[in-house]
C-alpha positions in Angstrom: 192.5 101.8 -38.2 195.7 101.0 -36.5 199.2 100.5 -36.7 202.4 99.5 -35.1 205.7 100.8 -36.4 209.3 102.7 -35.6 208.4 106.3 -34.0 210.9 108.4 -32.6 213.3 105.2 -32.4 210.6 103.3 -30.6 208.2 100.4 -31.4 205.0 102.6 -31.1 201.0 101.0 -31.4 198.2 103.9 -32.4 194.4 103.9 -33.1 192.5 105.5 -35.3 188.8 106.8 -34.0 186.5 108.9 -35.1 185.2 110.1 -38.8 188.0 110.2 -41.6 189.0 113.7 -42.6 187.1 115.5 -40.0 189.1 117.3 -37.3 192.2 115.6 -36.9 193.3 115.6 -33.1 196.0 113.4 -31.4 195.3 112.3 -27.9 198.0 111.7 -25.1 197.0 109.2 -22.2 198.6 109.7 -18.6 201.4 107.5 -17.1 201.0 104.3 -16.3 197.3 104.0 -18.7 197.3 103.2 -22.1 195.5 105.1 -25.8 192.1 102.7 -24.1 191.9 105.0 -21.6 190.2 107.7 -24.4 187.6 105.3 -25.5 184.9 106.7 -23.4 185.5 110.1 -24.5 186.4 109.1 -28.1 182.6 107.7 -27.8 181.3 111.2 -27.6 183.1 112.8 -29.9 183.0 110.5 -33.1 181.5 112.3 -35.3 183.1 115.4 -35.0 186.9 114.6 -34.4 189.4 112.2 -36.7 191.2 110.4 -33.5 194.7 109.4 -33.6 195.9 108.0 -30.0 199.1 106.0 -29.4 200.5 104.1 -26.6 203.7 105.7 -24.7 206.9 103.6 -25.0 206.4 101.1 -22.1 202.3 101.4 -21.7 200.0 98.9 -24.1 201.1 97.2 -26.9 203.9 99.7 -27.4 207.7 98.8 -26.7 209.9 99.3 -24.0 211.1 103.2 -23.2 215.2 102.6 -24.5 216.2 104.2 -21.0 218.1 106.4 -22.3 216.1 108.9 -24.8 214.6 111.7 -22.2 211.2 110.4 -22.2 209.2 113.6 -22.8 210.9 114.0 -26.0 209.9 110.5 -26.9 206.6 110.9 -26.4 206.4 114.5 -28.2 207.9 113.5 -31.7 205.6 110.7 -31.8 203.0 112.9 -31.1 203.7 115.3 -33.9 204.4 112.5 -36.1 200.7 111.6 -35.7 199.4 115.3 -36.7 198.3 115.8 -39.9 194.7 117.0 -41.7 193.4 116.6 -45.2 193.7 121.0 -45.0 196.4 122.7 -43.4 198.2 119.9 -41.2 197.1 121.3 -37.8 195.4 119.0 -34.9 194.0 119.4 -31.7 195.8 118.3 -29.2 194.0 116.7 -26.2 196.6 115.2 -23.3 196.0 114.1 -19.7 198.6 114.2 -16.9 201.7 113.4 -18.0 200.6 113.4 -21.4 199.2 116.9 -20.9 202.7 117.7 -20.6 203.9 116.3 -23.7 200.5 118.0 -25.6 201.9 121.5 -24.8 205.5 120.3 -25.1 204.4 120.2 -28.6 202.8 123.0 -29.0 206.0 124.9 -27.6 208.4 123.2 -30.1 205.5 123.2 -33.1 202.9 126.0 -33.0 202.4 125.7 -36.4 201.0 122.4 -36.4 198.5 122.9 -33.3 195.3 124.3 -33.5 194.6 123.9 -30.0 195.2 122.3 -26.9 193.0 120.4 -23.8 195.5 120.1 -20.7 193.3 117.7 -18.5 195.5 118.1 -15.1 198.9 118.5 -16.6 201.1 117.2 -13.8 203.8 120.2 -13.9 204.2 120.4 -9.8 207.3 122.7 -10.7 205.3 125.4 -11.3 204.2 125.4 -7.3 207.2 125.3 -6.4 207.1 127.6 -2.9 203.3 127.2 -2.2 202.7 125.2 1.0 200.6 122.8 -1.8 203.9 122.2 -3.2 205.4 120.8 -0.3 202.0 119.2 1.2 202.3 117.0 -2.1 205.9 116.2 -1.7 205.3 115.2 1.7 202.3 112.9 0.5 203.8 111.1 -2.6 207.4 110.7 -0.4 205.9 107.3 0.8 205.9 105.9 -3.1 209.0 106.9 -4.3 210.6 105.4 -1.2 209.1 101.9 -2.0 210.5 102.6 -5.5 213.7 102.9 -4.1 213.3 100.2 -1.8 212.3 97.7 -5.5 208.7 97.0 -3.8 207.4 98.1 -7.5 203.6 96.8 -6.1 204.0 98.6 -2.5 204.9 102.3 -5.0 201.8 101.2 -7.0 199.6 101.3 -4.5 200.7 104.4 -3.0 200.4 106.4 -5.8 197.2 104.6 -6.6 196.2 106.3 -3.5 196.5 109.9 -4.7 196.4 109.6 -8.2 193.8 107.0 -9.3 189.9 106.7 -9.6 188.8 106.8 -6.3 188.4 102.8 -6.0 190.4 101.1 -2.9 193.6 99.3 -4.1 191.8 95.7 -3.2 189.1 96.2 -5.8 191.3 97.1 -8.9 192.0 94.1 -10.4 195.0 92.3 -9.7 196.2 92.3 -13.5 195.8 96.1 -13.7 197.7 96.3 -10.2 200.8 94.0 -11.5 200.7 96.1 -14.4 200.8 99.5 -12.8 203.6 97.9 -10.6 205.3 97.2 -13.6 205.7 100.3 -15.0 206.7 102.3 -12.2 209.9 103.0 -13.0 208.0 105.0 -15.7 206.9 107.3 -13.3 210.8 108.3 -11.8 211.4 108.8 -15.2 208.9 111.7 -15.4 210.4 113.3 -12.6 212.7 115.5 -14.6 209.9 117.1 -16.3 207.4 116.8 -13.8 209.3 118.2 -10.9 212.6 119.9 -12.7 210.7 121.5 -16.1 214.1 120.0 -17.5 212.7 121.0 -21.0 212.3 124.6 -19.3 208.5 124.4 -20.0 207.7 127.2 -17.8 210.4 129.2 -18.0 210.2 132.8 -18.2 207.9 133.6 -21.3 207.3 130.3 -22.4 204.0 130.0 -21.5 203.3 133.1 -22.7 204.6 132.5 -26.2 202.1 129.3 -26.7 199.7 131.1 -28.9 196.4 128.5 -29.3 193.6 128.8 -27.4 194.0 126.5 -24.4 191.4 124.6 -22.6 192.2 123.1 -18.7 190.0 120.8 -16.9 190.4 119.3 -13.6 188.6 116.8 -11.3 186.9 119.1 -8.1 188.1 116.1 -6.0 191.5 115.6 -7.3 194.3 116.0 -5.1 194.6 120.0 -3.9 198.3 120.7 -6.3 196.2 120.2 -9.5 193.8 123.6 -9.2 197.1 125.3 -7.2 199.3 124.4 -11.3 196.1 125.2 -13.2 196.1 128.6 -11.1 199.2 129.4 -12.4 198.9 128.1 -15.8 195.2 130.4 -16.1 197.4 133.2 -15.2 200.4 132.8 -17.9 198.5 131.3 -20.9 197.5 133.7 -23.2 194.0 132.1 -24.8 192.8 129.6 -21.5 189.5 128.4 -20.7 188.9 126.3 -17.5 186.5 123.2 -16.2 186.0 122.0 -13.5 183.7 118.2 -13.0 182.4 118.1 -10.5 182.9 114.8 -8.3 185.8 113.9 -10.2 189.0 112.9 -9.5 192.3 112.6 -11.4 190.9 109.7 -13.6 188.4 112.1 -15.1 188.8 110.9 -18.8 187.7 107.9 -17.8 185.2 108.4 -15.1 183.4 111.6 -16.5 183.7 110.8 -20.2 180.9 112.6 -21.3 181.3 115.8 -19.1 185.0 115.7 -20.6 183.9 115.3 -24.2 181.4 118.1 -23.9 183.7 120.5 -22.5 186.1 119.5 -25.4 183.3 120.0 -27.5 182.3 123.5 -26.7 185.2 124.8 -26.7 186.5 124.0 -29.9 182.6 125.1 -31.1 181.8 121.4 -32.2 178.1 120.3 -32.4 177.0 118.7 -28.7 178.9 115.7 -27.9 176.8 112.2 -27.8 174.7 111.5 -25.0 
């Protein structure tokens, strides 16, 4: 199943996967990816889970981001748009990156309507702020943002390729998928706000505290050193959290460790095994 139609004052596309009336969950891809970045896991988890997943404004066969609606809040009314069960109207919410933000920013704003969440490497470097991590990363993704600046869109691509993607050297990704990255770059300096400001005040005193769901983190052991430092500090607030690490993963883990992901998604919201 799928549609395309006005969400949250944006031309949105989203999927349906999985079996009809089972679970429900709503899944959040990371910048600059698009709701195919799920299939793997989606795979493994068919039978158990009813799979909504929706391209961000900008990413896939979604529209453009209007450039003026703070994008987080974009991105979080669709998301709760998409929730709903045949019982009590509660999903699982499953998000990665900067959709890992948006997942919980829902859960802040709707606890109601959440019956858990899976935070694969939410991207909140705020939360380090102070930690030598903090500025070790600052000093590492400086050299992207300044070819943003500079409008070498391809140049920012590849440099935040090099922290943030799959492993694979920039000359083997495909030169579609590299145009396209470089395309949507700006996307990425529009997450700044929430990613680096918590402009939405995400971890502010007691706010993590208040989310009430249990909470499942997992991270790549080879992703880049700030992830464990923000999943440190978000084991430590979080009320109900449960963390994974795969091993010889990297940021991409959705879709390089499908199956490791879906079965840690699977235990811990006490599903039967994942697929093999």
């Amino acid at each position: 199943m799928a549609g395309t139609e006005a969400r949250a004052g944006h031309r949105i596309c989203w999927t349906h996967e999985g079996t009809q009336g089972a679970r429900p969950a709503v899944m959040i891809h990371c910048a600059l990816a698009h709701r195919g970045a799920w299939r793997g896991v989606q795979r493994q988890l068919q039978d158990h889970l009813s799979m909504r997943a929706f391209d961000l404004p900008g990413h896939g066969e979604s529209g453009p981001w209007d450039g003026v609606t703070e994008y987080q809040d974009v991105g979080a009314e669709v998301a709760e748009s998409l929730i709903g069960g045949p019982n009590d109207g509660k999903a699982d919410l499953i998000g990665h990156s900067y959709g890992a933000t948006i997942a919980l920013r829902v859960a802040q704003m709707h606890p109601e309507r959440v019956r858990s969440l899976t935070l694969i490497e939410p991207v909140m470097f705020h939360v380090t702020g102070g930690q030598p991590v903090h500025d070790a990363y600052r000093t590492e993704i400086a050299p992207c943002f300044k070819a943003l600046r500079d409008g070498d869109t391809l140049l920012a691509a590849r440099r935040f390729n090099r922290v943030w993607g799959a492993g694979a050297p920039w000359d083997e990704v495909p030169a579609a998928h590299r145009q396209a990255m470089a395309d949507r770059m700006h996307l990425i300096a529009a997450n700044n706000p929430v990613t680096e400001g918590d402009v939405n005040g995400q971890a502010a005193p007691g706010a993590l505290e208040a989310v009430s769901c249990p909470v499942l983190l997992i991270e790549g052991a080879k992703s880049p050193p700030i992830i464990a430092a923000i999943h440190d500090v978000l084991a430590a607030r979080l009320p109900d959290v449960r963390r994974v690490v795969v091993q010889g993963a990297t940021h991409m883990v959705p879709i390089t460790h499908p199956r490791q992901v879906a079965e840690a998604i699977s235990d811990f919201m006490g599903l039967t095994r994942a697929q093999a």
